[in-house]
Each structure stands twice: as structure tokens, then as C-alpha cells.
MDTraj code that builds the backbone (N, CA, C; nanometers):
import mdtraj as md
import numpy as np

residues = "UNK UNK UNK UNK UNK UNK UNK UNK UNK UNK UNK UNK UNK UNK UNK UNK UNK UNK UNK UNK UNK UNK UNK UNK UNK UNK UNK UNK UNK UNK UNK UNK UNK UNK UNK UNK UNK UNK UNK UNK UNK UNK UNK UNK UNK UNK UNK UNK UNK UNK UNK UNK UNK UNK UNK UNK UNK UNK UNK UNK UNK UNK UNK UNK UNK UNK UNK UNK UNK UNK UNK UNK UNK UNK UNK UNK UNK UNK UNK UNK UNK UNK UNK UNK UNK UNK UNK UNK UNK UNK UNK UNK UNK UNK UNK UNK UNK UNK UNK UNK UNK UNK UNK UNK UNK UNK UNK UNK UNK UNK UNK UNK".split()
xyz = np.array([
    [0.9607, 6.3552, -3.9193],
    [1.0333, 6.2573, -3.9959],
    [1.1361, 6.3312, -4.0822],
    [1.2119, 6.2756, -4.0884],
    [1.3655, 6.3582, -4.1901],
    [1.3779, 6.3112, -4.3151],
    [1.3976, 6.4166, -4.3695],
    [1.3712, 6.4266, -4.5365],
    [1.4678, 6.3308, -4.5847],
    [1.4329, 6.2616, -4.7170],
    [1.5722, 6.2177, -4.7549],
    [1.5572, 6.2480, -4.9210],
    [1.6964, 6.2370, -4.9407],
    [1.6931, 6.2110, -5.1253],
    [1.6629, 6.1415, -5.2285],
    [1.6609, 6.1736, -5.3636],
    [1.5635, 6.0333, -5.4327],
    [1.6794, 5.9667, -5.4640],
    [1.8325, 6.0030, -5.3689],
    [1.9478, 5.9406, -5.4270],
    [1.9452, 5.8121, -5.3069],
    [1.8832, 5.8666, -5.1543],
    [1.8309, 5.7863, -5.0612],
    [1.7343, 5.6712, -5.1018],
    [1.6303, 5.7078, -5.1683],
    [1.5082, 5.6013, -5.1735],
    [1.6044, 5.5035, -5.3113],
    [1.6562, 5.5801, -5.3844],
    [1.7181, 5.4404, -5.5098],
    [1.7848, 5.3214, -5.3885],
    [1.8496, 5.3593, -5.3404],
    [1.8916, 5.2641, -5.2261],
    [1.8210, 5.1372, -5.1897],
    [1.7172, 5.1838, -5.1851],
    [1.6051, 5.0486, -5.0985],
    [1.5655, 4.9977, -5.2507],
    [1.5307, 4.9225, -5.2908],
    [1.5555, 4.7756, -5.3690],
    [1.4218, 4.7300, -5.3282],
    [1.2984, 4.7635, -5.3444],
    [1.1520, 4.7242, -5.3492],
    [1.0907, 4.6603, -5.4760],
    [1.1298, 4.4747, -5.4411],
    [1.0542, 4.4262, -5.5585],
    [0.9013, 4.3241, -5.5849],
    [0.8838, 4.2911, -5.6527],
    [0.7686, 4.2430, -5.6120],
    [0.7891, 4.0449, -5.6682],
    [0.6839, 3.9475, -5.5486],
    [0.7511, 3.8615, -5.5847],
    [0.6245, 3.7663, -5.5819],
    [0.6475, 3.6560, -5.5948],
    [0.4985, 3.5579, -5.5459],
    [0.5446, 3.4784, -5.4373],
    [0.4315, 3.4527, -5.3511],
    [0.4494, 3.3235, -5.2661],
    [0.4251, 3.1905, -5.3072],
    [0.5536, 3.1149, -5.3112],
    [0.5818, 2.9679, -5.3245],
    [0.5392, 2.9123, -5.2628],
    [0.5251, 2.9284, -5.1247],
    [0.5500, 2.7964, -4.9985],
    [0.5207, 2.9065, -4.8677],
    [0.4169, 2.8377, -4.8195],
    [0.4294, 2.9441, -4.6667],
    [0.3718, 2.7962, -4.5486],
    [0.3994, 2.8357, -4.4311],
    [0.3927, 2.7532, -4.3362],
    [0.3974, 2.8406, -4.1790],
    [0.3082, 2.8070, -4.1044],
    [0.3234, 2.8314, -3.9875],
    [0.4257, 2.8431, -3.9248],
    [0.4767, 2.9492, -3.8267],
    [0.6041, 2.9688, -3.7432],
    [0.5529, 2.9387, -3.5987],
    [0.5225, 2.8076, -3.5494],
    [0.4882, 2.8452, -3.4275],
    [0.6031, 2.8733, -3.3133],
    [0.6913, 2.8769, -3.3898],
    [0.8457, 2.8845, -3.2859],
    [0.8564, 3.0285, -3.2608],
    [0.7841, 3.1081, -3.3296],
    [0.7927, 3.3168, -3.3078],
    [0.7458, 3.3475, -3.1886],
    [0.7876, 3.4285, -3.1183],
    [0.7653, 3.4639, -3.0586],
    [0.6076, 3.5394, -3.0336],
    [0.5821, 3.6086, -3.1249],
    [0.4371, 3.6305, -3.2083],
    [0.3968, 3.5945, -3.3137],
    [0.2607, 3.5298, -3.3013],
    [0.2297, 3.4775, -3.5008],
    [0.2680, 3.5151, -3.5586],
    [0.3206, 3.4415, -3.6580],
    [0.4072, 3.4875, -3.7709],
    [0.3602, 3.3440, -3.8913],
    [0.3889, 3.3841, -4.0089],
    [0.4158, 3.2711, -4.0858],
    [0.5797, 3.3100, -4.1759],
    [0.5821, 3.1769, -4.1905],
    [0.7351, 3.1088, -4.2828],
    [0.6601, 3.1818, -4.4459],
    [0.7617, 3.2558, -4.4925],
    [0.6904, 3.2191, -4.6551],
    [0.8229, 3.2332, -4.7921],
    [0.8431, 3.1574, -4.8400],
    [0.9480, 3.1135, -4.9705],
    [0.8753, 3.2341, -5.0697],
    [0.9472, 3.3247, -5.1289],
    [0.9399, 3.3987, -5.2442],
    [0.9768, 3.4035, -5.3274],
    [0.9506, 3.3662, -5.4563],
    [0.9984, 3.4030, -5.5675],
    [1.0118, 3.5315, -5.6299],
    [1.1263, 3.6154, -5.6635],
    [1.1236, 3.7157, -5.6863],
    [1.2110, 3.7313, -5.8853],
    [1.1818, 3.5862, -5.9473],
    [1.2424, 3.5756, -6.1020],
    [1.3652, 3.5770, -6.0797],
    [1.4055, 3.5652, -6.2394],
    [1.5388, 3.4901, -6.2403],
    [1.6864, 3.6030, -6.1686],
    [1.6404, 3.7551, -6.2034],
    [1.8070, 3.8275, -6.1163],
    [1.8247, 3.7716, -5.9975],
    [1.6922, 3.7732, -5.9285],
    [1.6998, 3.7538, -5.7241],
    [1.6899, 3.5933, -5.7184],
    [1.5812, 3.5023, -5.7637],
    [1.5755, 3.4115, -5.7513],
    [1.4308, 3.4241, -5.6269],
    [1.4712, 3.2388, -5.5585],
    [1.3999, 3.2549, -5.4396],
    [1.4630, 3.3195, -5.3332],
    [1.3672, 3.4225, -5.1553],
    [1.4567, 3.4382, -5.0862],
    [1.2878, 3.3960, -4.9468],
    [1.3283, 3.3966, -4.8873],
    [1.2294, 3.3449, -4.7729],
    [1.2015, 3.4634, -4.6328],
    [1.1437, 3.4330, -4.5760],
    [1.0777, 3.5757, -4.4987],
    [0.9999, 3.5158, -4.3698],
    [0.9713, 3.6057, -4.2732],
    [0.8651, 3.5410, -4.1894],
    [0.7770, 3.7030, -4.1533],
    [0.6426, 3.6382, -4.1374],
    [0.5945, 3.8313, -4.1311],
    [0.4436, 3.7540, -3.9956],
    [0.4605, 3.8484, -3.9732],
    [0.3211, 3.8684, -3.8288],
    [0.2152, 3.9071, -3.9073],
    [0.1448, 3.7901, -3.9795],
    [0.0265, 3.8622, -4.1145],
    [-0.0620, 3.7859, -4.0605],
    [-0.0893, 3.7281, -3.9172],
    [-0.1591, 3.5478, -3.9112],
    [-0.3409, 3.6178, -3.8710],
    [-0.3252, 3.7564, -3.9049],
    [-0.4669, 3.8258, -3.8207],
    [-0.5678, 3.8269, -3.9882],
    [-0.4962, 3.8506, -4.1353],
    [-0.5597, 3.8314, -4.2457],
    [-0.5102, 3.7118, -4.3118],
    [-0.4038, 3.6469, -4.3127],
    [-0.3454, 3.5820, -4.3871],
    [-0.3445, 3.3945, -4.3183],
    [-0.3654, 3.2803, -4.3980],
    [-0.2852, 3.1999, -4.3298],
    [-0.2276, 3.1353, -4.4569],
    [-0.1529, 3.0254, -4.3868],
    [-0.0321, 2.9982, -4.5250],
    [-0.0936, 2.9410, -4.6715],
    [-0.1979, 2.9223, -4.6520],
    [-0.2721, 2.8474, -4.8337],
    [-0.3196, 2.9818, -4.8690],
    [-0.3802, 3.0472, -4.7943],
    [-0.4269, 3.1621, -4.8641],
    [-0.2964, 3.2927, -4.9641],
    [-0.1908, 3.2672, -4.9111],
    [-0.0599, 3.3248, -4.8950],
    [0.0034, 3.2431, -5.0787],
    [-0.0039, 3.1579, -5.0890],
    [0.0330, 3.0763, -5.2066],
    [0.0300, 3.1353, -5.3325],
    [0.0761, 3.2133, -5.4086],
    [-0.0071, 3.2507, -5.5557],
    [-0.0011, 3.4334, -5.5460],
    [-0.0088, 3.4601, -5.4326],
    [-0.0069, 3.5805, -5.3880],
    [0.0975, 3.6898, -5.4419],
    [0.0897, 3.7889, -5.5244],
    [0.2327, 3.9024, -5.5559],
    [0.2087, 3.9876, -5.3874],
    [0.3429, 3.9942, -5.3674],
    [0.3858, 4.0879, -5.2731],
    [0.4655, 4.1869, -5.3316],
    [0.5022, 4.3208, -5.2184],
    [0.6406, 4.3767, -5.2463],
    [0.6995, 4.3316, -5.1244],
    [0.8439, 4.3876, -5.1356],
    [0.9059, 4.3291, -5.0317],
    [1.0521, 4.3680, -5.0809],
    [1.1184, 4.4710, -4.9722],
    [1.2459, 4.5206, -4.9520],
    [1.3417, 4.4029, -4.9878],
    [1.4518, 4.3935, -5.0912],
    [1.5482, 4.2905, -5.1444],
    [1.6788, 4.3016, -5.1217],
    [1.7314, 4.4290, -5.0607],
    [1.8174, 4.4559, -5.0546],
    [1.9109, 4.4410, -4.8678],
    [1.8505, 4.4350, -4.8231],
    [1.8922, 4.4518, -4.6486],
    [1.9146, 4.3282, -4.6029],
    [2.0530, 4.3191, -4.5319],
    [2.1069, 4.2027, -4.5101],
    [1.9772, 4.0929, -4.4154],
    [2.0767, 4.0008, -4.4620],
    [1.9858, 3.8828, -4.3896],
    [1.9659, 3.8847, -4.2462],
    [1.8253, 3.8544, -4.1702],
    [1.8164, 3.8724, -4.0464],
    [1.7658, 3.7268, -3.9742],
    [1.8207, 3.7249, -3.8364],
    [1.7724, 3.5875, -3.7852],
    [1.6990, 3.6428, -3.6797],
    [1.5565, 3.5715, -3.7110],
    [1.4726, 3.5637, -3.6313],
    [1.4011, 3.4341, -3.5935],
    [1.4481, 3.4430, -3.4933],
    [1.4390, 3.2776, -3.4030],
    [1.5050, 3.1771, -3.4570],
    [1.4443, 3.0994, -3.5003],
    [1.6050, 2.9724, -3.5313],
    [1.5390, 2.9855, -3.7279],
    [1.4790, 3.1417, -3.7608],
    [1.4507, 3.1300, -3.9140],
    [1.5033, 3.2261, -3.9864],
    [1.6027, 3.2429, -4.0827],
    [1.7012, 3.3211, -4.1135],
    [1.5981, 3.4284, -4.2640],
    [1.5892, 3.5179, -4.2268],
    [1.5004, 3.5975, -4.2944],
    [1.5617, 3.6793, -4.3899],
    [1.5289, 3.6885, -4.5282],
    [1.6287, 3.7401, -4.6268],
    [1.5876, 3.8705, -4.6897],
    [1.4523, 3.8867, -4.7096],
    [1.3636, 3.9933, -4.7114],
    [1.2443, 4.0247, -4.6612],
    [1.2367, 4.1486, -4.6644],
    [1.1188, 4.2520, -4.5445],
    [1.0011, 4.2466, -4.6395],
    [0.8846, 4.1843, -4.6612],
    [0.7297, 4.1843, -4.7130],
    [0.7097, 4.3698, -4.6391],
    [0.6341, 4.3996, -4.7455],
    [0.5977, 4.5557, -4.6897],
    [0.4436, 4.5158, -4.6632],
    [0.3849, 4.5660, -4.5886],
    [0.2401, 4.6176, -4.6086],
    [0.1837, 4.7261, -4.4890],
    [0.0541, 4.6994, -4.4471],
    [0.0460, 4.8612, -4.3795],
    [-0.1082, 4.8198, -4.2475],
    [-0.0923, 4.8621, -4.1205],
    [-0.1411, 4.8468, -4.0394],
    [-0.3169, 4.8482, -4.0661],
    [-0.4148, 4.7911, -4.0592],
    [-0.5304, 4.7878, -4.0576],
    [-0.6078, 4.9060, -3.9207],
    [-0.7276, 4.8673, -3.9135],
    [-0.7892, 4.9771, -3.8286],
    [-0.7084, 4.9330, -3.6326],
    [-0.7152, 4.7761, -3.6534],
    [-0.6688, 4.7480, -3.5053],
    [-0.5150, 4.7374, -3.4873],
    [-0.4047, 4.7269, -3.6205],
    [-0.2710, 4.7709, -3.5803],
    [-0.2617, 4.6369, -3.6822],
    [-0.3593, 4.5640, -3.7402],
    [-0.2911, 4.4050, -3.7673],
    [-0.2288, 4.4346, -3.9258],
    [-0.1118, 4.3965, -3.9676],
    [-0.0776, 4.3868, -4.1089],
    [-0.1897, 4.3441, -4.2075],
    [-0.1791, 4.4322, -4.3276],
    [-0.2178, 4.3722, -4.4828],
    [-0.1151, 4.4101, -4.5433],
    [-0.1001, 4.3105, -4.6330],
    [0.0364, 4.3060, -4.7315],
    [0.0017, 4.3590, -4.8724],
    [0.1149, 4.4132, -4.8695],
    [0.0843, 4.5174, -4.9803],
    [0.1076, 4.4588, -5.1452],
    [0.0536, 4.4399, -5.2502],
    [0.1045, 4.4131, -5.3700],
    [0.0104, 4.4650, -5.4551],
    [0.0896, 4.3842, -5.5949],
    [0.0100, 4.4821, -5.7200],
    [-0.1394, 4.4854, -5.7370],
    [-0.2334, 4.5640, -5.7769],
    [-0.3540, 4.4771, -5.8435],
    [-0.3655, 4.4023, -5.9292],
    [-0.2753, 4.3691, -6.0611],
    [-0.3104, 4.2795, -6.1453],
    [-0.2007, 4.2157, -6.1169],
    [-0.1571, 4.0699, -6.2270],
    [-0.0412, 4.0330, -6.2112],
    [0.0664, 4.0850, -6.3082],
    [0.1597, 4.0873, -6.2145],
    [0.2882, 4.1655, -6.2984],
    [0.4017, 4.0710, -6.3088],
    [0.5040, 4.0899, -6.3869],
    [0.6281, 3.9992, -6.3848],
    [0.7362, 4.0000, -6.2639],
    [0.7525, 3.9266, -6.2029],
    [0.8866, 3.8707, -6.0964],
    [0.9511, 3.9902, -6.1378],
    [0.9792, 3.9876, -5.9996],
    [1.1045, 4.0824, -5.9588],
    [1.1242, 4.1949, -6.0347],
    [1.0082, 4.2746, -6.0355],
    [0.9646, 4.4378, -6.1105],
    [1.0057, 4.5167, -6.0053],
    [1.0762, 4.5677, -6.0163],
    [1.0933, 4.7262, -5.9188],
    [1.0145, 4.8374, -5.9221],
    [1.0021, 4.8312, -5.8106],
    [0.9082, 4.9547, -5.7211],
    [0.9711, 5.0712, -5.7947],
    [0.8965, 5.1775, -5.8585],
    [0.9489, 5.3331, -5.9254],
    [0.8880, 5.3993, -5.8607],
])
top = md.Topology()
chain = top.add_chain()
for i, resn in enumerate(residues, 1):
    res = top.add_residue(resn, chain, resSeq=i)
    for name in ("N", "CA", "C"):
        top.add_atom(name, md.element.get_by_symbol(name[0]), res)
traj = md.Trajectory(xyz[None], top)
């Protein structure tokens, strides 16, 4: 993997946000769910879809702090226009857990 600078990582824009609203994507190509984020008042809301449907389903998802990349243009995936990347990290069989704080923290805190 190739090194980068901490002038590189300021770049990426990792904040943390809650889930508003999540809903099934059955239009993905692979499970996925829809989920509305609040990330406080600089970012606002921005919406997402993530392949989490192996721990997660959308009520459980509600209330939830995530992190999640804020900065990288908007992406369309399937007919759902995706505004930020939810981070989290492969389990023992490959399936996502989403990564966030342990306690609760304030909207749209940046990752240091």
C-alpha cells in the first residue's frame, strides 16, 4: 500500500452523523439499505445506500451515530443518488459493521 501524507488524509472529510430514515433498496443490485443522515447544521442532511442488510435492517439503523466520508462527489447508484460513503469494516465472513462512536457525540464532529 503507498504511503501518503497527513497533508493527504486532511483531505478526506470523515464525519460522524445519525440515522434519520433508512429503508430497504430492493432495486440494488445487492442488499443494500436507503439511509438519510444527519450530519448538524455545517453539512446538514445527505443520504447513502450501504450493503449492511447481513447486521443491520432499517429500524435498527434509526438513532444510530455513524462515520462516513463527506467530502467525495455524489455517486449514482441505481436510480439512488448517493452523497456520502458510511465507513465500517468486514466481519469474520466479509459482511459489513458500521463503524461509529461509543458514546454519543455531537453532529458532524470530525474524525482527528
Amino acid at each position: 500500500m503507498a504511503e501518503i501524507s497527513f497533508d493527504d488524509f486532511l483531505k478526506v472529510d470523515i464525519r460522524v452523523g445519525e440515522v434519520i430514515r433508512a429503508e430497504d433498496y430492493p432495486e440494488a443490485r445487492k442488499p443494500a439499505i436507503k439511509m438519510w443522515i444527519d450530519f448538524g447544521g455545517e453539512i446538514g442532511e445527505r443520504k447513502t445506500s450501504a450493503q449492511v442488510t447481513a447486521h443491520y435492517d432499517p429500524a435498527s439503523l434509526v438513532g444510530k451515530q455513524v462515520m462516513a466520508v463527506v467530502n467525495f462527489p455524489p455517486r449514482q447508484i441505481g436510480k439512488f443518488m448517493s452523497e456520502v460513503l458510511v465507513l465500517g469494516l468486514p466481519d469474520e465472513k466479509g459482511e459489513i459493521v458500521l463503524i461509529g462512536p461509543d458514546g454519543k457525540v455531537p453532529l458532524g464532529g470530525r474524525m482527528h
